[in-house]
N, C-alpha and C positions, 0 to 999 in steps of 0.2 A: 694287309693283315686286318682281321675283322677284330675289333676293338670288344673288349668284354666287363659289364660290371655287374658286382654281386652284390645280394641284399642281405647289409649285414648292419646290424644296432638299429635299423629304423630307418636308412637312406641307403640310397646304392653308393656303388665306392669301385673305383677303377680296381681289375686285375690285371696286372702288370704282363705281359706275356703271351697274351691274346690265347686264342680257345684249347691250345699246348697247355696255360695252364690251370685249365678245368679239373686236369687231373689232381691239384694241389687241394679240391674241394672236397668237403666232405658230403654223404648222403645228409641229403633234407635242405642243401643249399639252395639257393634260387638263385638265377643270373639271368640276363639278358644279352644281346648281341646289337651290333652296329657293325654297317658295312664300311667300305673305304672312308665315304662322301659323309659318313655319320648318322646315317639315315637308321631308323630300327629295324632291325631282321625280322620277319613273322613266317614262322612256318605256313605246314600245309595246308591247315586248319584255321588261321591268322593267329594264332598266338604267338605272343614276342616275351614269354616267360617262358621258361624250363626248371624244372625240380633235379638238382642231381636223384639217380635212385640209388646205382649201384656203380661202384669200382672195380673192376679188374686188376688183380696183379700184374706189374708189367709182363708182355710178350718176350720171344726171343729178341726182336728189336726196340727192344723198350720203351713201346707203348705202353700208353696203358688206355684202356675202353671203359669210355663212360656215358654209364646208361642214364639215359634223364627222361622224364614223364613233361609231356607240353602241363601247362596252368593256364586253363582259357580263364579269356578277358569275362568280367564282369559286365551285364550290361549299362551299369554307370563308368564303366570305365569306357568302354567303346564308345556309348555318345557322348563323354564327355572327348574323348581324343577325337571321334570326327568332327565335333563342332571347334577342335581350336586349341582347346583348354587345357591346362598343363594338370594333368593328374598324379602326383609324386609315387603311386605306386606302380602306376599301369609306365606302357611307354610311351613316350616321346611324343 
């Protein structure tokens, strides 16, 4: 299960639940992703942030679908993470 943490007060902070419980997010949230091995997720684009946008009601089988917009990397954030360097808002 891919591990999930949200940015919330100024640090990220574990969500318990893994990407099941995204839906428990509200619009305007930000979260990031980690695979098994703890490595950071980067979309297609390489961003390793996403914005919730929108919730769906749950489905017949009570899902629920949630839409989130990628948050591309800054580029102080990008060369600060290729070179090494822990950048608290970007990833890993």
């Amino acid at each position: 299960m891919r591990r999930v943490e949200v940015w919330l007060a100024g640090s990220w902070a574990p969500l318990s639940g893994g990407e099941a419980a995204l839906a428990a997010l509200a619009p305007g949230d930000v979260f990031r992703l980690f695979d098994e091995a703890g490595n950071s997720v980067a979309g297609e684009g390489g961003e390793r942030r996403w914005r919730i946008v929108a919730l769906s009601a749950p489905d017949a089988e009570g899902e629920t679908v949630v839409e989130t917009e990628p948050i591309p990397e800054s580029g102080v954030e990008r060369a600060v993470r290729e070179g090494g360097v822990y950048w608290p808002s970007g990833a890993n």
